[in-house]
C-alpha positions as CSV (number, residue, x, y, z in Angstrom):
1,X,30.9,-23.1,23.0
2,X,30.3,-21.5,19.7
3,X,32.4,-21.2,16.8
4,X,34.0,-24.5,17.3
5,X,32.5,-26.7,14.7
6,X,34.8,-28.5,12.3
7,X,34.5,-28.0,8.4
8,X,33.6,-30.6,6.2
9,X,32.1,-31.5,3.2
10,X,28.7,-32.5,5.0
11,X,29.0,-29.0,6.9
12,X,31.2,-26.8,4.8
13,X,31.1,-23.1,5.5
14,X,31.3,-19.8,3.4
15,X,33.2,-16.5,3.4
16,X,31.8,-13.6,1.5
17,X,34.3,-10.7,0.7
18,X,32.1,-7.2,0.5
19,X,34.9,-5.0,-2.0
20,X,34.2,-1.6,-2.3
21,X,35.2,-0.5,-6.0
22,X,34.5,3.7,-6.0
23,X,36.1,6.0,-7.4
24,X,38.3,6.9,-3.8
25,X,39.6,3.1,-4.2
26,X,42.2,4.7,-6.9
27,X,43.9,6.4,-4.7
28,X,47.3,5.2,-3.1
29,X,47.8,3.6,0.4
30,X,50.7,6.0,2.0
31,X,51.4,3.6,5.1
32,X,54.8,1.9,5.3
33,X,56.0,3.5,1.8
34,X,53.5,1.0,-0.6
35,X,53.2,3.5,-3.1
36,X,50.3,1.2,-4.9
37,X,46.3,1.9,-5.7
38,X,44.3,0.7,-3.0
39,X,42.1,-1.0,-5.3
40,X,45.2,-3.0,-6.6
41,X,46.5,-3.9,-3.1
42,X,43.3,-5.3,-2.1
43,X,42.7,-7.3,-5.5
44,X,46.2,-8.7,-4.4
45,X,46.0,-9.7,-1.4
46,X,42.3,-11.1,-1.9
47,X,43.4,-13.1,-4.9
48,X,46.4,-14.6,-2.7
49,X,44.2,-15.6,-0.2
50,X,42.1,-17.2,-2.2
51,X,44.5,-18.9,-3.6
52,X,45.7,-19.8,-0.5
53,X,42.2,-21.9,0.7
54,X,42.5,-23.6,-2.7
55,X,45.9,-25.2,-1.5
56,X,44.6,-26.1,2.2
57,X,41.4,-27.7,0.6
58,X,43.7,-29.6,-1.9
59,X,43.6,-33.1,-1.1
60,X,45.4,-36.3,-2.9
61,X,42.1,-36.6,-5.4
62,X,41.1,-33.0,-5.9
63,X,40.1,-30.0,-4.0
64,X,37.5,-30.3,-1.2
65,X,34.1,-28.1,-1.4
66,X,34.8,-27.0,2.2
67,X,34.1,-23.9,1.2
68,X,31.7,-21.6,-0.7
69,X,33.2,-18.2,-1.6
70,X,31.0,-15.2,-2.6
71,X,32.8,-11.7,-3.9
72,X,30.3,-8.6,-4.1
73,X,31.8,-5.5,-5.6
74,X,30.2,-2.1,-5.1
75,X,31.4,0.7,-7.3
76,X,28.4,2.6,-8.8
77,X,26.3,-0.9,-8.9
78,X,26.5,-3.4,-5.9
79,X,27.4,-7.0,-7.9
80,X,28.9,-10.5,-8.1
81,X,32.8,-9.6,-8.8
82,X,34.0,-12.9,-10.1
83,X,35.7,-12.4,-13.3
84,X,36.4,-15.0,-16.6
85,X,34.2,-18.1,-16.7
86,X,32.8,-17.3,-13.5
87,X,31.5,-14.1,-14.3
88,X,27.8,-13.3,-13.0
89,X,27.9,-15.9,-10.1
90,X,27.6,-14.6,-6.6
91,X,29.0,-17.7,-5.1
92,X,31.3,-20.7,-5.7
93,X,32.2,-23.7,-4.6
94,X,36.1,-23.6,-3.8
95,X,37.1,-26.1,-6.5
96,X,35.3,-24.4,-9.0
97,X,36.8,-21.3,-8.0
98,X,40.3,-23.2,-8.1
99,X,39.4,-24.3,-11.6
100,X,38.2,-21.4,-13.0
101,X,41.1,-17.8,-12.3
102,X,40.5,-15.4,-14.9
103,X,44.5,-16.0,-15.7
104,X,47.9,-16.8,-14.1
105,X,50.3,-13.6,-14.1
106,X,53.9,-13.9,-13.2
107,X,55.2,-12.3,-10.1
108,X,58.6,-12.6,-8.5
109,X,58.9,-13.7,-5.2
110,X,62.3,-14.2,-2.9
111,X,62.8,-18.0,-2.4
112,X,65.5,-19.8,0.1
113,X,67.9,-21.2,-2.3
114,X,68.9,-24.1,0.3
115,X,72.5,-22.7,1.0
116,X,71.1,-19.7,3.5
117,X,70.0,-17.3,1.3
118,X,67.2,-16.4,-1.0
119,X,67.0,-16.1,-4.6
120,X,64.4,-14.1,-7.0
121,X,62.0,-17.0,-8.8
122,X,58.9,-16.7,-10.9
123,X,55.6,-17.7,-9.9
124,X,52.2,-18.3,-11.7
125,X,50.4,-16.3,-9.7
126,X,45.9,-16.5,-9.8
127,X,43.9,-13.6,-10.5
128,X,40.1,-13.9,-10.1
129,X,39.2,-10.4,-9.1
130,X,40.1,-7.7,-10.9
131,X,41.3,-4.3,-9.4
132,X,38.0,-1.5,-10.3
133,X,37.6,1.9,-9.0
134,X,34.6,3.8,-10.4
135,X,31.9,6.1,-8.8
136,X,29.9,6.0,-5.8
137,X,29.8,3.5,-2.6
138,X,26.5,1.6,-2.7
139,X,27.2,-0.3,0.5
140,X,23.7,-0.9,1.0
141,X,22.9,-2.6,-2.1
142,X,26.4,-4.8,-1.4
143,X,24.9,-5.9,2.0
144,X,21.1,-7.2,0.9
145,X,23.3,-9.5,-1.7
146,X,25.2,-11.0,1.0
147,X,22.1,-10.7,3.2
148,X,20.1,-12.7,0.6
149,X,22.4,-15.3,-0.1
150,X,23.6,-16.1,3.6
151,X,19.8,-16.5,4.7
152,X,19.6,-19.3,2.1
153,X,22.8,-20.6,2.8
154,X,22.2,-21.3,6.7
155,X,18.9,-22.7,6.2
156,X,20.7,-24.9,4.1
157,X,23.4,-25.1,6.9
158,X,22.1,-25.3,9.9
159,X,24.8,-27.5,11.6
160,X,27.7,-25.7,10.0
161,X,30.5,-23.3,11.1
162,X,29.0,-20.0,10.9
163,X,29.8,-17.4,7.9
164,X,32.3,-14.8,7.8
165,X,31.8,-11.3,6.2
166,X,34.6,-9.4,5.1
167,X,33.1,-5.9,4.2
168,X,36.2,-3.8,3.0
169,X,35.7,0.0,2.4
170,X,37.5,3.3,2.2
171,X,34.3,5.5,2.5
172,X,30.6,6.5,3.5
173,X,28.1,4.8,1.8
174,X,26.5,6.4,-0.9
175,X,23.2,4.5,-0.8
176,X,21.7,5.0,2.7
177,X,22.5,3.9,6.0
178,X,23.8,0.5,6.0
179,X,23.3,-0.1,9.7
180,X,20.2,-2.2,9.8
181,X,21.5,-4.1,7.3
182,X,24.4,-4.9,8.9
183,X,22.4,-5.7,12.0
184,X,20.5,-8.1,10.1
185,X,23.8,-9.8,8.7
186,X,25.0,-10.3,11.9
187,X,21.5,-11.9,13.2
188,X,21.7,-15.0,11.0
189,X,23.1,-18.0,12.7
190,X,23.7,-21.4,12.6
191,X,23.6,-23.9,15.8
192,X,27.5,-23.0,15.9
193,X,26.7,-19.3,16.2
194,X,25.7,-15.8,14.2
195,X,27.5,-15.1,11.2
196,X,30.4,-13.0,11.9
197,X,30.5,-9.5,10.0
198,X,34.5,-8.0,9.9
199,X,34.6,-4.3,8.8
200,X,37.7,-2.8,7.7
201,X,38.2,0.8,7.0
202,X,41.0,1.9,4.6
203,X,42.7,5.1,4.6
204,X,45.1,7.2,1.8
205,X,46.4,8.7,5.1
206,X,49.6,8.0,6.8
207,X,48.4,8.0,10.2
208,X,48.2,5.0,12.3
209,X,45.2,2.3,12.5
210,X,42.7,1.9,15.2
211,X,42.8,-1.6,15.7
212,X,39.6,-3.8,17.1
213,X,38.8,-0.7,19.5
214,X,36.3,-1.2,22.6
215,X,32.7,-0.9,21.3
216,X,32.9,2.4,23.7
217,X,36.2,4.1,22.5
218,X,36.3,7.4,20.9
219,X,36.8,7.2,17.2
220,X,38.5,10.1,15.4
221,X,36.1,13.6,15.2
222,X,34.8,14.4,11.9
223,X,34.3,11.4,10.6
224,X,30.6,10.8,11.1
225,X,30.8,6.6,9.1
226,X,33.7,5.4,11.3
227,X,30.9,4.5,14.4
228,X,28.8,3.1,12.3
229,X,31.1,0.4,11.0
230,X,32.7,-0.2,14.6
231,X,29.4,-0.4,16.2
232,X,27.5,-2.8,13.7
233,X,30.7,-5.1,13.3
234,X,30.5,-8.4,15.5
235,X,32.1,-8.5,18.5
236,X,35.5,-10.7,18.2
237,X,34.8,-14.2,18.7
238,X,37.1,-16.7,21.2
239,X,39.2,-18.2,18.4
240,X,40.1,-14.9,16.7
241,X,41.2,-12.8,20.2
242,X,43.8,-14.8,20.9
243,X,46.0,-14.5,17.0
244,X,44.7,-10.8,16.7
245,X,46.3,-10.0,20.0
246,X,49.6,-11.9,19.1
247,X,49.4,-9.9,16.1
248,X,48.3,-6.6,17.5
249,X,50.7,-7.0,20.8
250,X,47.3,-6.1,23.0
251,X,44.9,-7.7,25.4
252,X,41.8,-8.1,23.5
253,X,38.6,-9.7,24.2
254,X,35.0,-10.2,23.2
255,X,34.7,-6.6,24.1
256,X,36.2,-5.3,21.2
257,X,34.4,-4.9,17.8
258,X,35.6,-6.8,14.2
259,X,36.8,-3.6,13.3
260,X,40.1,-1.7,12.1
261,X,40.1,2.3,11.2
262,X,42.4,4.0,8.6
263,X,44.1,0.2,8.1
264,X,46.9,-0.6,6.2
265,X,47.1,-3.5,3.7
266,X,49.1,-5.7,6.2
267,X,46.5,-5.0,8.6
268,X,43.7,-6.1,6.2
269,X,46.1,-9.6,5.4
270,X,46.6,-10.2,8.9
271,X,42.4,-10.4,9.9
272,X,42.1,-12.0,6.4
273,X,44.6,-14.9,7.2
274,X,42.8,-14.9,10.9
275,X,39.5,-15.0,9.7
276,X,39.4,-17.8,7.5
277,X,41.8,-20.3,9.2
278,X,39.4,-22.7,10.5
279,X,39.8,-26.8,10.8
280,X,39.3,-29.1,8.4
281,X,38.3,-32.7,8.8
């Protein structure tokens, strides 16, 4: 079966995280009351995960390279969006990227206090990408980076765990049609399988999300871009149905597309933490 290979640091594997940075990306999310910037929330919760594969690829002696991480930005320019010393790369090694935050800001976060109840404690918390909002969508552009550097990377990979594309995006793209390139993302594969391309569609409005439809479900009217990315996303692979349909409270399948409409933030954490919990050896 595919998608079952383990990671390693013989046969690491890579996540690249498409961020769309336009102008829309300033305005607020409305679902469940977060009364934040989308561009902000996104930086957020991309710089926690992050974070979060640091720790799980910390060993006793230092953090395992069982990852390469790549961060595309498209606001007005498609480019790499690492910030600080890493500025100008297109893709990391995870302990460089570990090494190497822009800067620790304090949050606050609510921690048990070992008699029952919680108690407010600051944190360092890592900040690699910054939030940006500026100009058009060049989606097109954002997807021959990835395009490029994933065609190296599984020549140089054939044995691995295949890539995962996160392409996150409130709007149309502003450079062309983005479907062939898509398409041509989605093509590349390693003995383990095609490289998986996740599209997720953010919305300022409060209605509800259209979670990993049918490749043949009606989408709302009006919106001529929302087919494209539900129809060029990669079908959901075996590992992923069954936590997406724990988290989603649905029967899903390899039927349904990598794909969430008009998504909230929790919703874009949720196939986040899905799509890039894999096993380590």
């Amino acid at each position: 079966m595919a998608y079952q290979a383990e990671i390693s640091r013989q046969n690491p594997t890579a996540f690249v995280f498409l961020v769309d940075q336009s102008g829309s990306m300033a305005d607020e999310f409305k679902q469940e009351g977060l009364n934040k910037r989308k561009c902000d929330a996104v930086a957020d919760a991309l710089n926690r995960l992050i974070g979060e594969i640091a720790i799980r690829c910390a060993k006793q002696e230092a953090v395992r390279d069982y990852f390469t991480l790549a961060l595309i930005g498209y606001g007005g320019t498609a480019h790499p969006a690492w910030g600080g010393d890493l500025s100008g790369q297109l893709a990391v090694p995870i302990s460089a990227v570990d090494a190497h935050p822009i800067r620790y800001d304090q949050r606050t976060r609510m921690m048990d206090d070992g008699a029952g109840g919680l108690v407010p404690q600051t944190v360092d918390f890592p900040v690699w990408l910054e939030p940006a909002a500026a100009s058009g969508t060049p989606m097109c552009a954002a997807l021959q980076l990835a395009l490029d550097f994933l065609t190296e990377w599984v020549s140089a990979h054939p044995q691995s765990y295949p890539p995962v594309v996160f392409n996150v995006t409130d709007g149309e793209s502003t450079d062309g049609d983005p479907a062939a390139l898509m398409q041509a993302v989605r093509q590349l594969a390693t003995s383990d399988g095609n490289v998986i391309l996740a599209n997720v569609h953010l919305s300022s409005l409060s209605q509800e999300a259209i979670r990993y439809p049918l490749f043949s479900d009606p989408l709302p009217q009006g919106d001529q871009f929302a087919p494209i990315l539900r129809d060029n996303a990669s079908a959901l692979i075996p590992p992923w149905v069954a936590p997406l349909g724990e988290v989603t409270g649905r029967a899903l399948s390899s039927s349904n597309a990598t794909f969430v409409y008009n998504a909230s933030i929790v919703e874009l954490i949720q196939l986040l933490n899905v799509g890039t919990r894999v096993d380590l050896r």
